[in-house]
C-alpha positions as CSV (number, residue, x, y, z in Angstrom):
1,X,0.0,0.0,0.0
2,X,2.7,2.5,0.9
3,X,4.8,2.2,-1.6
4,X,1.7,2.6,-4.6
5,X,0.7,5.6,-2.5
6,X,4.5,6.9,-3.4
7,X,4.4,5.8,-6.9
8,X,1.2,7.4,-7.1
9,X,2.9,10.7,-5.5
10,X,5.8,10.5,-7.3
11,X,4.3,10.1,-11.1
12,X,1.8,12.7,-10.3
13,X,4.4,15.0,-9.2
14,X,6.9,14.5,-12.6
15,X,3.1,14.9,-14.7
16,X,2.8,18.6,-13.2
17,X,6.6,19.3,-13.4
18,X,6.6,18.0,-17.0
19,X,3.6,20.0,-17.6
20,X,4.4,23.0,-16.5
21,X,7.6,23.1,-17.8
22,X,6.3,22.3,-21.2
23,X,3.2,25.3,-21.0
24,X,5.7,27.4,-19.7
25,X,8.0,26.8,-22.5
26,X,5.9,26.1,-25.8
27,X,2.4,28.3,-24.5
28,X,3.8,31.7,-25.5
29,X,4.8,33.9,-28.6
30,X,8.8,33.5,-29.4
31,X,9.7,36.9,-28.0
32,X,7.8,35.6,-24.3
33,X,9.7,32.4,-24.3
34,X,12.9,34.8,-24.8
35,X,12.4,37.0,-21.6
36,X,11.0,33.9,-19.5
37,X,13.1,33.5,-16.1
38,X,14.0,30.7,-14.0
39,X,11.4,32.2,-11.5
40,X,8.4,31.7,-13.7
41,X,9.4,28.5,-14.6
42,X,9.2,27.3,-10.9
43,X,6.0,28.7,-10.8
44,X,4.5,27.0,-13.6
45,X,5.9,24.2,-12.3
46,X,3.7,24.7,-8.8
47,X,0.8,25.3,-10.7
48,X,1.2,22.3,-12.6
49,X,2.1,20.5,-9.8
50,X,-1.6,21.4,-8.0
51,X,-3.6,20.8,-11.5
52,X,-1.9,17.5,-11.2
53,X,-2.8,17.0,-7.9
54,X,-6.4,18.6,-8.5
55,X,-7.0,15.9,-11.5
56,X,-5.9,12.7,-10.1
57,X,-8.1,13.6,-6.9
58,X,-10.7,14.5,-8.8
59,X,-11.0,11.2,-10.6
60,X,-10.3,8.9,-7.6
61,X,-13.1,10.7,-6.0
62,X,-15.5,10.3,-8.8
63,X,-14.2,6.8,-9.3
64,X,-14.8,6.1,-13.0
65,X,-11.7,5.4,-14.1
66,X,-10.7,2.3,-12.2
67,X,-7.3,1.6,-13.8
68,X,-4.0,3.7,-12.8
69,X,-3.7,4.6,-16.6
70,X,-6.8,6.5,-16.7
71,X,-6.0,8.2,-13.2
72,X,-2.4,9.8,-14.5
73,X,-4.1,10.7,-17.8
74,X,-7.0,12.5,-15.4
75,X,-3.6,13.9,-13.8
76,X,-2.5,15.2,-17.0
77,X,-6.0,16.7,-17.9
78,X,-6.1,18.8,-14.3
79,X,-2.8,20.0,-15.0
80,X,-3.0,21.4,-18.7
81,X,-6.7,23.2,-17.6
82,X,-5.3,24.7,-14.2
83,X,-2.2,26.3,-16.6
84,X,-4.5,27.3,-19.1
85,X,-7.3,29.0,-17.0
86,X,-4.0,30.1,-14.7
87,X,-2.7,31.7,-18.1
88,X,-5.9,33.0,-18.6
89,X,-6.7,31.6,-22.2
């Protein structure tokens, strides 16, 4: 049980890095991506982090997606919608 509550924790947590890492660097104009910092690259990675988070929860809670598959794509779902609404698109 403990350790597929940290594999859980840990997959979900690369998905939100991964994600906002990739919004941060492919979801703007070229002359955006040119003055991003390392800053706002840690903070898209937070707020990937927590649509992660938001996602997976959200899908265990409703439970209809029984397979771990279905939960990290749910986790990958919550995290591109909390960047985009965080972007404000």
């Amino acid at each position: 049980m403990l350790t597929t509550a940290m594999t859980n924790f840990l997959i979900v947590l690369i998905i939100g890095i991964v994600a906002g890492l990739l919004f941060n660097r492919y979801g703007h104009t070229w002359l955006a991506r040119q003055l991003t910092t390392r800053q706002s690259d840690l903070t898209a990675c937070l707020v990937g982090i927590a649509g992660a988070f938001i996602g997976f929860h959200l899908a265990v809670i409703v439970g209809l997606l029984p397979t771990p598959l279905m939960l990290y794509l749910a986790a990958i779902v919550g995290a591109v919608l909390v960047l985009w609404v965080w972007r404000g698109r």
